[in-house]
N, C-alpha and C positions, 0 to 999 in steps of 0.2 A: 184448628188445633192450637194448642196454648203453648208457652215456650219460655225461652228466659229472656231477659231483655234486649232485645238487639237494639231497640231504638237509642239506648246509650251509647252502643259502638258506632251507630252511623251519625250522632252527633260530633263524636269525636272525629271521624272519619271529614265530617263538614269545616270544623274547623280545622283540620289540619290541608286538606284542599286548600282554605280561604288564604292560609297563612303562607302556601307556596307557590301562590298564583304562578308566578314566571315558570315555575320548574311542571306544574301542570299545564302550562299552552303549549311545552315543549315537548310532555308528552302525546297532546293532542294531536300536533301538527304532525308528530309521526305516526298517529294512528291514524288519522286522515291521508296522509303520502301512502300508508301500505292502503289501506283498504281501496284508496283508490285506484291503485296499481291493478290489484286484485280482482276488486268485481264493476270495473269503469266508474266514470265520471259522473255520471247522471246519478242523482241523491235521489231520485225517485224509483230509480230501478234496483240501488245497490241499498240494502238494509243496512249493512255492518257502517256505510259511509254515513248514512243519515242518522245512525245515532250517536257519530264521532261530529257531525257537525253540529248537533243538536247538546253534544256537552259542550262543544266548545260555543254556543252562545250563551248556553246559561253560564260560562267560564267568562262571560264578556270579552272572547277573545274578538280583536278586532276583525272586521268581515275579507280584508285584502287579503290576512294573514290564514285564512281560512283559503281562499280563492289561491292563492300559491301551492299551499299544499296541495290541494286535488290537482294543480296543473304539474307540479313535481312528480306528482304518483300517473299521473295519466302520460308522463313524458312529454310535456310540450315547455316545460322548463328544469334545467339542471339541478340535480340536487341529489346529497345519501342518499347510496341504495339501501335499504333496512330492512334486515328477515327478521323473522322472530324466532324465537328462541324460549324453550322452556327449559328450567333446571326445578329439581327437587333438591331437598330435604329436610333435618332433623334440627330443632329447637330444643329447649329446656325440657326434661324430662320424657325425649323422646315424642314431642309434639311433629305434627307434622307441615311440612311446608311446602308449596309451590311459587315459585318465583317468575313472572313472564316479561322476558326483554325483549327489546328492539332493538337490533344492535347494525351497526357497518365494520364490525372487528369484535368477531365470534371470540379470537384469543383474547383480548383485554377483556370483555364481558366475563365470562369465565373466571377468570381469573379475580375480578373485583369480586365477584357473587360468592367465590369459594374463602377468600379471605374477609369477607363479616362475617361469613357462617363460622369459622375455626375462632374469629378476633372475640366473636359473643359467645361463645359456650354451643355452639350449633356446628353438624355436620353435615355435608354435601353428599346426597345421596343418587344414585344411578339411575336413567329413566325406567320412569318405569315404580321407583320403589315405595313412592305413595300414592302415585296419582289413583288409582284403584281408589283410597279410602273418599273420595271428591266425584261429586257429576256434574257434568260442566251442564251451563243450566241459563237461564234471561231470571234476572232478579228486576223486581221494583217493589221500591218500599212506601209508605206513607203514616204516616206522622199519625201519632192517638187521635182519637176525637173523630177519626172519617168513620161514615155509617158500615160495618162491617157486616149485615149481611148484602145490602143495595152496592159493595166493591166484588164480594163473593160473587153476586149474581153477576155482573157486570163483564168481571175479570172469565169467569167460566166461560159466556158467550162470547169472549173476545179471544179463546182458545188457550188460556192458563190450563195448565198440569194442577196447579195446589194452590191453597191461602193459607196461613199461618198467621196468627194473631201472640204476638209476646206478652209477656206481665205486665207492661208498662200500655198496654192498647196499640203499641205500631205493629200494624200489617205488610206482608210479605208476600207478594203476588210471585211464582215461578209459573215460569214458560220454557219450551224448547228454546235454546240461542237464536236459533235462526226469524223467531217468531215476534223477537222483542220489541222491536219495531211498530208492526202491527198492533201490538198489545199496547202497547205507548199508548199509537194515534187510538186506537177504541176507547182505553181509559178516559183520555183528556176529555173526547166527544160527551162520554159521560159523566164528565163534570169533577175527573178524580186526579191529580197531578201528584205523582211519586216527587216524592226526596231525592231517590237514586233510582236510577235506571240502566243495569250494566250487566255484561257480560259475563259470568262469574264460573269459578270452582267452589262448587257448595260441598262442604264436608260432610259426610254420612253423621259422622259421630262427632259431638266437638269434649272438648277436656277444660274445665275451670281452672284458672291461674289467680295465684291471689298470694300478696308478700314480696320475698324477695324475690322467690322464683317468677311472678307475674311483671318485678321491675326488670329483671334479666331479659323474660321473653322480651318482654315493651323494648327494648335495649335495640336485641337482633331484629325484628320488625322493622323499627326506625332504620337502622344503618343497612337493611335489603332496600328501602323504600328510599334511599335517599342515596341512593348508586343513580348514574344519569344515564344508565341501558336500561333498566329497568321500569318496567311502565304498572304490574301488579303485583300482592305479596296476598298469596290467600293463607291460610292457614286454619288449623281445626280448634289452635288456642282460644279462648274466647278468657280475656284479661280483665278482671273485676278492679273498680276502684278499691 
C-alpha cells in the first residue's frame, strides 16, 4: 500500500539521534535498567532487552556501559529505580500526542511534560484521551531501493501484520510489539536490515502540518523530546518541509 513520505521523517528522526548522542545512551541505559528489571538478564530470553541492546550498539554506546545497566535492572548493582510513565495530549490544532517517560520522580515529570505542552501552544490531556486514535505496534523501516516484493514475502513469513510502501520507495514492515525481535533477526538472515527498529504508537489517522502552524508543532515536539524523563514523543502530526 502506498502512502506519503515517511522516509523524510525518519531521516530527520536519524539526524536528530546522531546530534544528541549523550542524551540517547541515557535514554538507552534506562530502557536497558527497566527492561531488564522486567523480563531478567538474559538477552536471549528477554525480547524488549535485546532490542534495547541492539540500539544501543548501533548507538556505539560503549559495551561496559551496556553491562551496568542490565546489572542495575537485574539488581546486582545500585542505581534509579525508573517506572514508566505515559502522558497524553493536545498539539497545534488539536493534533494529537503521546508522550513516554522514565522517570524516578513521577511529580517533577509531570510537571515538566505539562509545562512545554501550555509554554508551546499544546494541552495536557487525561489517560486515556487519545491513546484510542494510536496501536501500539513493532515498526521497521528500510531505506528505497530494497526489493519490495522479496521484504513483503520475507517480512509475512517472519510473522509481520502489514508492509506499507511511501512515495519516496521506503518500506514499513509492522509486527505485533512483542514480535519485533524475531522479525528483526528473520529479516537480517534474509539479507534486509531496517533503518529503525522500534516499539511504537502508530496513529490510525495522521493530519498534514505545513507553515507556521507546522513551525509551532516542530516547536512543542522538540521541547517534549528534549525533557530528560522522557524517552518517546509519537504523535498523528506528520510536519512537511
Amino acid at each position: 500500500m502506498a502512502g506519503h513520505s515517511k522516509w523524510a521523517n525518519i531521516k530527520h528522526k536519524k539526524a536528530a539521534t546522531d546530534a544528541k548522542r549523550g542524551k540517547v545512551w541515557t535514554r538507552l541505559i534506562k530502557e536497558i535498567t527497566v527492561a531488564a528489571r522486567m523480563g531478567g538478564e538474559d538477552v536471549a530470553s528477554n525480547p524488549r532487552l535485546r532490542l534495547a541492546v541492539d540500539k544501543a550498539a548501533d548507538a556505539n554506546m560503549p559495551k561496559e556501559n551496556v553491562t551496568r545497566a542490565i546489572q542495575r535492572g537485574a539488581g546486582t548493582l545500585e542505581g534509579a529505580n525508573y517506572e514508566e510513565v505515559r502522558y497524553e495530549g493536545y498539539g497545534i490544532g488539536g493534533a494529537a500526542i503521546i508522550v513516554e517517560c522514565m522517570t524516578d520522580n513521577r511529580v517533577r515529570t509531570v510537571a515538566e511534560v505539562r509545562h512545554a505542552f501550555s509554554k508551546f501552544g499544546g494541552n495536557m490531556g487525561t489517560e486515556g484521551s487519545v491513546a484510542f486514535m494510536f496501536t501500539h505496534c513493532g515498526q521497521l523501516f528500510f531505506a528505497p531501493g530494497v526489493n519490495e516484493d522479496a521484504l513483503m514475502e520475507a517480512a509475512l513469513e517472519a510473522g509481520a501484520d502489514d508492509v506499507n510502501t511511501d512515495d519516496e520507495g521506503g518500506i514499513e514492515v509492522l509486527c505485533p510489539p512483542h514480535d519485533l525481535s524475531a522479525v528483526k533477526d528473520a529479516l537480517e538472515k534474509a539479507g534486509f536490515k531496517s533503518e529503525i527498529a522500534e516499539v511504537m504508537m502508530k496513529p490510525h489517522n495522521e493530519v498534514a502540518f505545513a507553515g507556521d502552524d507546522a513551525v509551532k508543532m516542530q516547536k512543542l515536539i522538540d521541547a517534549l523530546e528534549n525533557l530528560d524523563d522522557v524517552q518517546e514523543v509519537f504523535t498523528n502530526a506528520i510536519i512537511e518541509d
